[in-house]
C-alpha positions as CSV (number, residue, x, y, z in Angstrom):
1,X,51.2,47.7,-9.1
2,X,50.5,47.7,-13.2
3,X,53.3,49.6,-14.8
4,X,50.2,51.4,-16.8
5,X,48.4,52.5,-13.9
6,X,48.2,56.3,-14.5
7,X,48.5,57.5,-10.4
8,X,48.0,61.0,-10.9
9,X,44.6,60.9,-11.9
10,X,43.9,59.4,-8.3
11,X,45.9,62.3,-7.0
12,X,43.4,64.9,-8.8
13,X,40.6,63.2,-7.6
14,X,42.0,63.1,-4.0
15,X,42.3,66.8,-4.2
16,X,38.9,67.5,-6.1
17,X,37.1,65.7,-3.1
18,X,39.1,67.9,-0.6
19,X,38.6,70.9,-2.1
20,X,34.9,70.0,-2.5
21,X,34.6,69.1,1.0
22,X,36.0,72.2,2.7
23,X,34.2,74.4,-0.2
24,X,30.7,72.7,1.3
25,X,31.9,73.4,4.7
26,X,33.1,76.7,4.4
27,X,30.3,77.9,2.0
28,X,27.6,76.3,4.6
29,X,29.2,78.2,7.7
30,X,31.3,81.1,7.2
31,X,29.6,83.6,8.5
32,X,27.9,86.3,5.5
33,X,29.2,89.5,6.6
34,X,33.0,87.4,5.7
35,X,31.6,87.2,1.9
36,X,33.2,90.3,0.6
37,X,35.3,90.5,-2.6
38,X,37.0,92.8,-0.9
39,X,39.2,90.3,1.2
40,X,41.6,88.8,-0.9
41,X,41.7,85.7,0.7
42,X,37.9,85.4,0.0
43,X,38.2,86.3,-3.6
44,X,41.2,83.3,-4.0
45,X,38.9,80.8,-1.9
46,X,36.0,81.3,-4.2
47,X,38.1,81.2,-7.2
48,X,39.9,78.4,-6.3
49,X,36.6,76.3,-5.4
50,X,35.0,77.1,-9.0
51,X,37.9,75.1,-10.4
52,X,36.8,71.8,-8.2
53,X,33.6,70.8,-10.0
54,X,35.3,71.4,-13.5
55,X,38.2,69.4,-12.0
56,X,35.9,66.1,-11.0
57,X,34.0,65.7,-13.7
58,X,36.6,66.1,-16.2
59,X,38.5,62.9,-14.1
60,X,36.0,61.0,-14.2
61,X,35.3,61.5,-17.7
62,X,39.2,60.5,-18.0
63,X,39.5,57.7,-16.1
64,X,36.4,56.0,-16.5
65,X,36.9,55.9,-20.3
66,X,40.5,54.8,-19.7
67,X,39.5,52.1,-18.3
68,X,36.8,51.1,-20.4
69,X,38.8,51.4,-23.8
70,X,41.9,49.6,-21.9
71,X,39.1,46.6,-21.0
72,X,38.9,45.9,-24.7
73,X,42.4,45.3,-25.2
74,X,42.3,43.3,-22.1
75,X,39.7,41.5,-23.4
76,X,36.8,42.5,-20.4
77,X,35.0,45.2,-22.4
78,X,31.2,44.0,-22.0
79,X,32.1,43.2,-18.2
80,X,33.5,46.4,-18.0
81,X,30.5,48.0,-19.6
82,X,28.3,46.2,-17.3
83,X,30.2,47.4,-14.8
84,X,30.3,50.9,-16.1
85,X,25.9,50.6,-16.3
86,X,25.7,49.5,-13.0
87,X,28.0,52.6,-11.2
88,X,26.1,55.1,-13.4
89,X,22.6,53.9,-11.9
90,X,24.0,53.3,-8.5
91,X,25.8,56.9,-8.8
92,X,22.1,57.8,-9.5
93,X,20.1,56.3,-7.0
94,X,22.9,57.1,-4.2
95,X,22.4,61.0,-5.1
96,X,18.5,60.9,-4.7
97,X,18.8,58.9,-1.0
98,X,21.1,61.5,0.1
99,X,18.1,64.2,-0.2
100,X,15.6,61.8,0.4
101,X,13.8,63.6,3.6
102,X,12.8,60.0,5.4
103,X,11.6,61.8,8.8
104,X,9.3,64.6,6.4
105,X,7.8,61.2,4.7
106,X,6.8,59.4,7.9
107,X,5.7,62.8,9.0
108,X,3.1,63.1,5.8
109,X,5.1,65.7,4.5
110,X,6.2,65.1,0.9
111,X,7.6,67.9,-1.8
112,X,9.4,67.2,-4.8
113,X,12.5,69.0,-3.5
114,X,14.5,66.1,-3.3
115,X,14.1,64.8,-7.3
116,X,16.8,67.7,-7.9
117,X,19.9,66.9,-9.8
118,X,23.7,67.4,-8.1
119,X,26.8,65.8,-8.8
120,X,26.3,62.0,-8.0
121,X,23.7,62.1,-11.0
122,X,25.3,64.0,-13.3
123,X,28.4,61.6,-13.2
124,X,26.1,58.8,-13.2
125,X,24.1,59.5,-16.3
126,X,27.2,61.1,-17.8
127,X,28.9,57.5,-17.6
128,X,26.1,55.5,-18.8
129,X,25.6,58.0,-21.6
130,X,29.7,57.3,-22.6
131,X,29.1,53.5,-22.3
132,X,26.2,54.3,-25.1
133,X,28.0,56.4,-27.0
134,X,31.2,53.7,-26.8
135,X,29.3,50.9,-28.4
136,X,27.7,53.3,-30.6
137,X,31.1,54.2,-31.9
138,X,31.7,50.5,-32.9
139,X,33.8,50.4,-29.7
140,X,36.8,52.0,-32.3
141,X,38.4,54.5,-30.1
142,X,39.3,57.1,-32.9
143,X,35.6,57.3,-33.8
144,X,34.9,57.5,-29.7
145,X,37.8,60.2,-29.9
146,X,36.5,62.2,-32.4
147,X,32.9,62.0,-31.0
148,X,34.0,63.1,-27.7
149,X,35.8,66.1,-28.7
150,X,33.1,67.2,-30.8
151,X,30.6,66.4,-28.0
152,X,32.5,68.5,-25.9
153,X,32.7,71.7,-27.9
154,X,29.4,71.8,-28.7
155,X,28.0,71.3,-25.6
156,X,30.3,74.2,-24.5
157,X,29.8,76.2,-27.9
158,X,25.7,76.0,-27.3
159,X,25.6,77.4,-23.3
160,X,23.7,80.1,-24.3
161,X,21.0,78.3,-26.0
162,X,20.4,76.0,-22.3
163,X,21.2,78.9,-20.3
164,X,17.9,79.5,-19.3
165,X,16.2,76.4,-20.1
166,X,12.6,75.6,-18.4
167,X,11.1,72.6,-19.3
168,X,7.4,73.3,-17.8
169,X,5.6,70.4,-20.2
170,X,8.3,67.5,-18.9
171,X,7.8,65.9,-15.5
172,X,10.5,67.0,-12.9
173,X,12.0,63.7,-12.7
174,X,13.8,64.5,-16.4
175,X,13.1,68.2,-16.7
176,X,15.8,68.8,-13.6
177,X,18.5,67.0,-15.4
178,X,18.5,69.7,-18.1
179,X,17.0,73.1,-16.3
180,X,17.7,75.0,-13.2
181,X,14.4,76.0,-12.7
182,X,13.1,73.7,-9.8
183,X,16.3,73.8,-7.7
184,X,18.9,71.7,-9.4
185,X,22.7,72.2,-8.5
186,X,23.7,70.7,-11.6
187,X,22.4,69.9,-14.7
188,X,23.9,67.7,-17.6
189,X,24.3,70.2,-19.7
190,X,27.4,71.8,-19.8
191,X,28.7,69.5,-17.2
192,X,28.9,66.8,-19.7
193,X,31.1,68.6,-21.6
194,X,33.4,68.4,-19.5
195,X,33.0,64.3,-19.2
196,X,33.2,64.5,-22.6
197,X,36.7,66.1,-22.6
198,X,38.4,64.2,-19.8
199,X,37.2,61.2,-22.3
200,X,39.2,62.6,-24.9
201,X,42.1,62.8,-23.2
202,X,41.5,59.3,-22.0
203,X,42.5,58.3,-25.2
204,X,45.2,60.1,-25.9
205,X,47.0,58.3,-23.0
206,X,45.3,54.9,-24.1
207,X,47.0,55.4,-27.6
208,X,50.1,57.1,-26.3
209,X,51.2,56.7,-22.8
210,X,53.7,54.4,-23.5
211,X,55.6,56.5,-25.8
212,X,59.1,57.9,-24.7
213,X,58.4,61.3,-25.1
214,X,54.4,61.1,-24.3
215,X,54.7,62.4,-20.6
216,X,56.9,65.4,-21.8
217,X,54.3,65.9,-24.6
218,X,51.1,65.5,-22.7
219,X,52.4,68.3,-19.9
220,X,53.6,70.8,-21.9
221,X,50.3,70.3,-24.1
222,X,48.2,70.5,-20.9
223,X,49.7,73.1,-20.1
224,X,49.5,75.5,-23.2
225,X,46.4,74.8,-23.8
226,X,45.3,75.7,-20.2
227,X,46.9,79.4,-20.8
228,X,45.1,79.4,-24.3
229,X,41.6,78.7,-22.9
230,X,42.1,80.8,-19.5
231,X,44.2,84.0,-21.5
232,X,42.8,83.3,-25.4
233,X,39.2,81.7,-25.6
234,X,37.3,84.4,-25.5
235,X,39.2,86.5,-28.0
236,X,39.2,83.7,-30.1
237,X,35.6,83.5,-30.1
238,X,35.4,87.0,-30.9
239,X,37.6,86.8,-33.9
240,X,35.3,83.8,-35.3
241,X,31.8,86.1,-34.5
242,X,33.4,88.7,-36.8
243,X,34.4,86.2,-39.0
244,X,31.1,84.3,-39.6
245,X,28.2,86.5,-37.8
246,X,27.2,83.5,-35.1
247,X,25.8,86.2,-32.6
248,X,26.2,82.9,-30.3
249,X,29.6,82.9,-30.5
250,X,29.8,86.7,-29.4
251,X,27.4,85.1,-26.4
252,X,29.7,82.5,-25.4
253,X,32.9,84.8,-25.0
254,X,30.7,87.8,-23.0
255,X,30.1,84.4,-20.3
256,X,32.9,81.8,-20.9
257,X,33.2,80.5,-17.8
258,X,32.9,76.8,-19.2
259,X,36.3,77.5,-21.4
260,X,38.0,79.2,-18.9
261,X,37.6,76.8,-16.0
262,X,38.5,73.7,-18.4
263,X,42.2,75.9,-18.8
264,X,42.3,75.9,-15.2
265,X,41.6,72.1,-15.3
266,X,44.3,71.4,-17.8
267,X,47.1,73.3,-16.1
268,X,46.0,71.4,-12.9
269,X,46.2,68.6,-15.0
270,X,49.9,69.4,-16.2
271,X,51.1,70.3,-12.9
272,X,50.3,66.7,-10.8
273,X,51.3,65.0,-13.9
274,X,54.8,66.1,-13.8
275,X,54.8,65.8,-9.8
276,X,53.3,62.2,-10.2
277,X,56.5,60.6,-8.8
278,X,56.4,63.1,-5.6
279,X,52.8,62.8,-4.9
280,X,51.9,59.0,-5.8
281,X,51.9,58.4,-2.5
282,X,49.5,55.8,0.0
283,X,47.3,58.6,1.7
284,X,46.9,60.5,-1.3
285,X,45.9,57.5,-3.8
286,X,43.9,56.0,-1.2
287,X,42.0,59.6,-0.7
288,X,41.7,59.7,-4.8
289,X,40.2,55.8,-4.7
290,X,37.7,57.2,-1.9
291,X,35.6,59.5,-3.7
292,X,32.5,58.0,-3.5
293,X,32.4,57.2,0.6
294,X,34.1,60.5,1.3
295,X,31.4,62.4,-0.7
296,X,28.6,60.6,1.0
297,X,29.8,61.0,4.6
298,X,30.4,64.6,4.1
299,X,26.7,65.1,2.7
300,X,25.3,63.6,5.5
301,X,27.7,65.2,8.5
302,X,27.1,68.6,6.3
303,X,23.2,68.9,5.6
304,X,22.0,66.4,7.3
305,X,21.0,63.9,4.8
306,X,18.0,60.9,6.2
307,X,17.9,62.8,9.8
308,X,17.8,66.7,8.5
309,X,19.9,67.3,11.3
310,X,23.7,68.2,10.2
311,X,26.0,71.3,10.6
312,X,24.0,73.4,8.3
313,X,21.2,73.4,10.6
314,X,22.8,73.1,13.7
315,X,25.5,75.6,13.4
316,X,24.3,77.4,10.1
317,X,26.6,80.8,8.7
318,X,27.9,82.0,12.2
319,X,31.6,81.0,12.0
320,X,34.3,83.8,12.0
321,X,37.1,82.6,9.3
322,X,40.0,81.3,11.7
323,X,37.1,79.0,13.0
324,X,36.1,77.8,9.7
325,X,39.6,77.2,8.5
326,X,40.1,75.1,11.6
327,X,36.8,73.6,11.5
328,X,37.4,72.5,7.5
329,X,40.9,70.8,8.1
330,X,39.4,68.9,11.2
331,X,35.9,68.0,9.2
332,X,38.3,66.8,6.4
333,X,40.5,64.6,8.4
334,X,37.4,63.2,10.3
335,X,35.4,62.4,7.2
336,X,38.5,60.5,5.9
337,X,39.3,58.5,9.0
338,X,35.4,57.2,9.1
339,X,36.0,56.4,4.8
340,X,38.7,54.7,5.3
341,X,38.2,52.4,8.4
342,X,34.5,52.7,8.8
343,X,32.6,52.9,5.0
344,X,32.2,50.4,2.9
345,X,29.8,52.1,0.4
346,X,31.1,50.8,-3.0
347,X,31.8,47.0,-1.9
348,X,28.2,47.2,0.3
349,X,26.5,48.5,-3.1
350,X,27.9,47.0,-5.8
351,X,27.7,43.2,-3.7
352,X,23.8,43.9,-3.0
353,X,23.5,45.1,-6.5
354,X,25.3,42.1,-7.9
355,X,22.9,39.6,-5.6
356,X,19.5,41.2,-7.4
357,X,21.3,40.7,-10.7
358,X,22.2,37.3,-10.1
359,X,18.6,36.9,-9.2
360,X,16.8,38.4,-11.6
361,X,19.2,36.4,-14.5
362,X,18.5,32.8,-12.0
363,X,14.2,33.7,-12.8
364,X,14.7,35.0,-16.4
365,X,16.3,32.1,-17.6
């Protein structure tokens, strides 16, 4: 095992893709009349969910970019960006199959329902657009540093400007990455941000990591600047609107979700980073190294993706919450047993990917 390997990011995204995967079953089929703010445990579900997205984009961000800057000192950096290219399209084109109604189209029945944007192409794009904006940077990782942060905090910073976006004159097939209006679950904007940020903080360990005190350092800075963003943000903000009369800074902390949830995501950070010698264990890193099969054969057990036939249709919101508790811990064992003996979606794609490239080089030559 390398001695730089950083193991707790694979124990953040093992739980990100947990709690994302009972949050989908849950949310699909706990019963409505249970969806009260009322019940406390409701209230710490729900708030406990909203931290997951935050939580996996910001990793990937992290240690995608980790790996990419650590390829130029290795001496693999245009492999690695090639690399990097061909999971952000394949992260792509996996995230329109999964909606792609196959039985609607033999049927005659076509809508545009499934050209709208969710996680797998938000990641995607957000790591080809990181590959761009690495070479861009003259592949210095200050300059990729600086530009990261600042990408970050102004995607954040301009919310309210894409709040509302519609896009009417651009064709779905781009308008959905940027605007909610034709059904997207997730847009670019502000999830980027958070890519952005987790690619900061890539390099702070790239630069750092192997410093005595770095570990020490890194927690206690996660962890201060988590309370700062969940407790302080928006009173910061506030102080800066009096300061220099941005009425979209005034905007930003009446709705700062995007601020807030990163604290959350830093102090989650902080936490597995100083259990990383309890938890870096086989189940866990081999959940966190996962993702990608585990996300895909929970989307298709869940809603039903190719067939349209999945627990959403076929049980829909009737479950009390003892049976959806139950229900989520045996769905989340079952989806990781078929990952991890059964799926082979990364090898499968990136070897048939790699064969058409070889192909296409073999003809262009």
């Amino acid at each position: 095992m390398s001695a730089n390997r950083l193991y707790f990011i694979d124990a953040v995204r093992a739980f990100a893709i947990l709690m994302m995967l009972q949050g989908h079953f849950i949310d699909t089929l706990l019963e409505p009349s249970y969806r009260n703010h009322s019940y406390t445990a409701f209230k710490v579900w729900e708030y406990l969910r909203g931290i997951t997205a935050p939580t996996f984009f910001t990793i990937s961000g992290l240690i995608f970019s980790y790996l990419l800057i650590r390829a130029k000192q290795n001496g693999t950096i245009k492999k690695r960006m090639q690399k990097g290219l061909m999971r952000g399209f394949m992260l792509i084109g996996i995230g329109y199959l999964l909606r792609a109604p196959i039985f609607e189209w033999l049927m005659g029945k076509f809508s545009s329902y499934f050209l709208v944007i969710d996680v797998l192409q938000c990641i995607g794009l957000s790591l080809i657009l990181i590959v761009f904006i690495y070479r861009l940077a003259f592949k210095k990782t200050l300059l990729f540093s600086i530009v990261m942060l600042l990408l970050g905090l102004a995607v954040f910073m301009t919310e309210p400007l894409y709040r509302y976006l519609e896009l009417p004159e651009i064709p779905v097939v781009f308008s959905n990455y940027l605007s909610k209006e034709n059904g997207s679950i997730f847009t670019i904007i502000p999830w980027f941000g958070y890519v952005a940020f987790g690619a900061f903080i890539a390099t702070l360990f790239y630069r750092y990591v192997e410093r005595p005190k770095f570990k020490t350092a890194i927690v206690s800075g996660f962890f201060v600047f988590g309370i700062a963003f969940i407790f302080g943000s928006s009173e910061l903000l506030m102080r800066l609107y009096y300061v220099f009369d941005f009425s979209i800074l005034k905007e930003v902390a009446y709705y700062n979700y995007l601020f807030t949830r990163l604290g959350d995501v830093l102090i989650l950070f902080s936490l597995f980073y100083l259990a990383e010698n309890y938890i870096k264990q086989p189940l866990i890193l081999k959940i966190g190294q996962k993702t990608l099969s585990i996300y895909v054969i929970h989307f298709i057990i869940i809603y039903g993706s190719f067939t349209g036939l999945g627990l959403h249709q076929l049980i829909g919101r009737t479950l009390e919450p003892w049976q959806a508790v139950i229900g989520a811990i045996l769905f989340l064992s079952v989806v990781c047993f078929i990952s991890f003996y059964y799926a082979k979606t990364n090898e499968f794609v990136y070897y048939n990917l790699q064969k058409i490239i070889d192909k296409i080089k073999k003809y262009t030559r």
